[in-house]
Backbone as a chain_set.jsonl record, in Angstrom:
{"seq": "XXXXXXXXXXXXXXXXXXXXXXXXXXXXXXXXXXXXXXXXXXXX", "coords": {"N": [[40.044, -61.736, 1.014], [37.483, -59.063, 0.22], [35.012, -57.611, 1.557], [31.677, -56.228, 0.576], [31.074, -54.045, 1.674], [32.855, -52.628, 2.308], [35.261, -49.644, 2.626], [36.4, -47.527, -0.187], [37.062, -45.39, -0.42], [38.673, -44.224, 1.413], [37.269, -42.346, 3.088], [35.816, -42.831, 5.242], [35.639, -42.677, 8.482], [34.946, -45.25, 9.842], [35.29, -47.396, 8.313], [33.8, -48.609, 7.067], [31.584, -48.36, 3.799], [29.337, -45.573, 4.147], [28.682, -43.469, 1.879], [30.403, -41.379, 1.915], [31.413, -41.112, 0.134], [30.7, -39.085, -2.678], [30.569, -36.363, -1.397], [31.473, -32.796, -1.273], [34.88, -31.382, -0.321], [34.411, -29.535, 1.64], [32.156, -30.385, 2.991], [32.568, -32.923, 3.695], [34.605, -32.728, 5.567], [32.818, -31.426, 7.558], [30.763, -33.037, 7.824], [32.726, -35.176, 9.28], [33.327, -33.883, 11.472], [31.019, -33.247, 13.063], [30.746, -36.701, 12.875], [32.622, -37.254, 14.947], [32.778, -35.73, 17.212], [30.008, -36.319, 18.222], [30.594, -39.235, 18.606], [32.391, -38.6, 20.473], [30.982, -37.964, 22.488], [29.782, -40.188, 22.974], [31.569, -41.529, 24.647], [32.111, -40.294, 27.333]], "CA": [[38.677, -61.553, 0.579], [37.076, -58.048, 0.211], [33.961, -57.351, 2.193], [31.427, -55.358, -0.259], [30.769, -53.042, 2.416], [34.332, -51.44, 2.879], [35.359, -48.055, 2.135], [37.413, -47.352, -1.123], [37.55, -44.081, -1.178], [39.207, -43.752, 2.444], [36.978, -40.956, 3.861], [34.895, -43.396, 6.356], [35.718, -42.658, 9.495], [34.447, -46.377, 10.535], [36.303, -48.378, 7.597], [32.888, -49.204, 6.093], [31.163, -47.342, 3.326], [28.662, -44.868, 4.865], [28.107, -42.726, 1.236], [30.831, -40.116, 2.283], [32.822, -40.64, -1.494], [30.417, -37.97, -3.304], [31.131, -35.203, -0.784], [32.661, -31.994, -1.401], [36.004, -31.471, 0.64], [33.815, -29.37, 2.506], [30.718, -31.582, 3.674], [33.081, -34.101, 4.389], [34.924, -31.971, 7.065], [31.9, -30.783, 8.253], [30.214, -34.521, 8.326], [33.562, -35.992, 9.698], [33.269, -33.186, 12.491], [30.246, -34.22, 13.659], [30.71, -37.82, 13.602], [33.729, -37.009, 16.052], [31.653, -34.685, 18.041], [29.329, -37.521, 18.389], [31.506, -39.941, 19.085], [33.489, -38.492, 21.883], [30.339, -37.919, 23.516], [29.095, -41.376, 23.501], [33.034, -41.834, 24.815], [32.043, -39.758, 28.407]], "C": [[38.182, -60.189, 1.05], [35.853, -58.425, 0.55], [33.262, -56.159, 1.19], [31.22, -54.101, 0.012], [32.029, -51.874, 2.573], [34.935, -50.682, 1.883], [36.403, -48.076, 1.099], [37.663, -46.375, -1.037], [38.295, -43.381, 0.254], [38.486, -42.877, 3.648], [36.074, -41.427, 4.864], [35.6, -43.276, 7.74], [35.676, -44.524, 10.121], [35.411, -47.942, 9.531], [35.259, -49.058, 6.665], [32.077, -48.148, 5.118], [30.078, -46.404, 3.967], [28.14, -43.626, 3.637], [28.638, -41.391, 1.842], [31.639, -39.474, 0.689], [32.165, -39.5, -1.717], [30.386, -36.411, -2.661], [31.884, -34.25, -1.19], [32.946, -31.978, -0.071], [35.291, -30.803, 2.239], [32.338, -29.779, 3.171], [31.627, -32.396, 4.118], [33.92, -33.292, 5.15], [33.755, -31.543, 8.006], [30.821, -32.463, 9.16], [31.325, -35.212, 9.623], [33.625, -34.71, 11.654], [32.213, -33.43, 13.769], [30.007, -35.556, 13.907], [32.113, -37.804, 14.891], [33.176, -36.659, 17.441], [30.973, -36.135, 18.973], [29.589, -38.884, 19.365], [32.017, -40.51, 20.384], [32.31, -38.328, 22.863], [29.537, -39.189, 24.333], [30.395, -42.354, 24.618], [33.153, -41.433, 26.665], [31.048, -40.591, 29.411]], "O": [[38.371, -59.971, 2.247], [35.4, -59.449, 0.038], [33.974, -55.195, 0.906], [31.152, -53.175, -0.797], [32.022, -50.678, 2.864], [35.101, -50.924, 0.688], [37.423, -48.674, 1.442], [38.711, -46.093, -1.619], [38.495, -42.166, 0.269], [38.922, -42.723, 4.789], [35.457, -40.546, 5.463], [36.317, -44.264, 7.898], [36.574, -44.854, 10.896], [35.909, -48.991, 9.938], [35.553, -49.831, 5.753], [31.886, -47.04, 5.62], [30.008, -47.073, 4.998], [27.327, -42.803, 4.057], [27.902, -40.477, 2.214], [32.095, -38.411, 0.269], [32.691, -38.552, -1.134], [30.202, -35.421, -3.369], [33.023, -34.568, -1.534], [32.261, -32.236, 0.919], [35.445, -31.207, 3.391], [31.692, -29.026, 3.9], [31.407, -32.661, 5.3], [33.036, -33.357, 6.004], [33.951, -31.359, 9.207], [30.445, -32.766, 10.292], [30.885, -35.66, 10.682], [34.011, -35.126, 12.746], [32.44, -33.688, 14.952], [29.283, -35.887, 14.846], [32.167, -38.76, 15.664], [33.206, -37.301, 18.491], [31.365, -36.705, 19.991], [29.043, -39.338, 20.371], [32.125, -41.567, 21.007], [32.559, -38.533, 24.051], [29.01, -39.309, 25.439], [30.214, -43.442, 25.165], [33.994, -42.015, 27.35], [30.854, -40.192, 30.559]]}, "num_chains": 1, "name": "protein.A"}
């Protein structure tokens, strides 16, 4: 059973959609940079 929430188009970081599909290549490096960023800091 598919959950309606989860990511088809791969580029979620989290595994759920988040509205990263319509991204160009570059927004979504730049997004995926900062949720990393982010991340690692909540990680310290």
């Amino acid at each position: 059973m598919n959950n309606s929430n989860d990511c088809g188009c791969g580029r979620s970081p989290t595994g759920k959609c988040i509205g990263w599909h319509s991204l160009s290549e570059k927004e979504y490096q730049d997004k995926l940079e900062a949720y990393n960023l982010k991340t690692s800091d909540k990680n310290k």
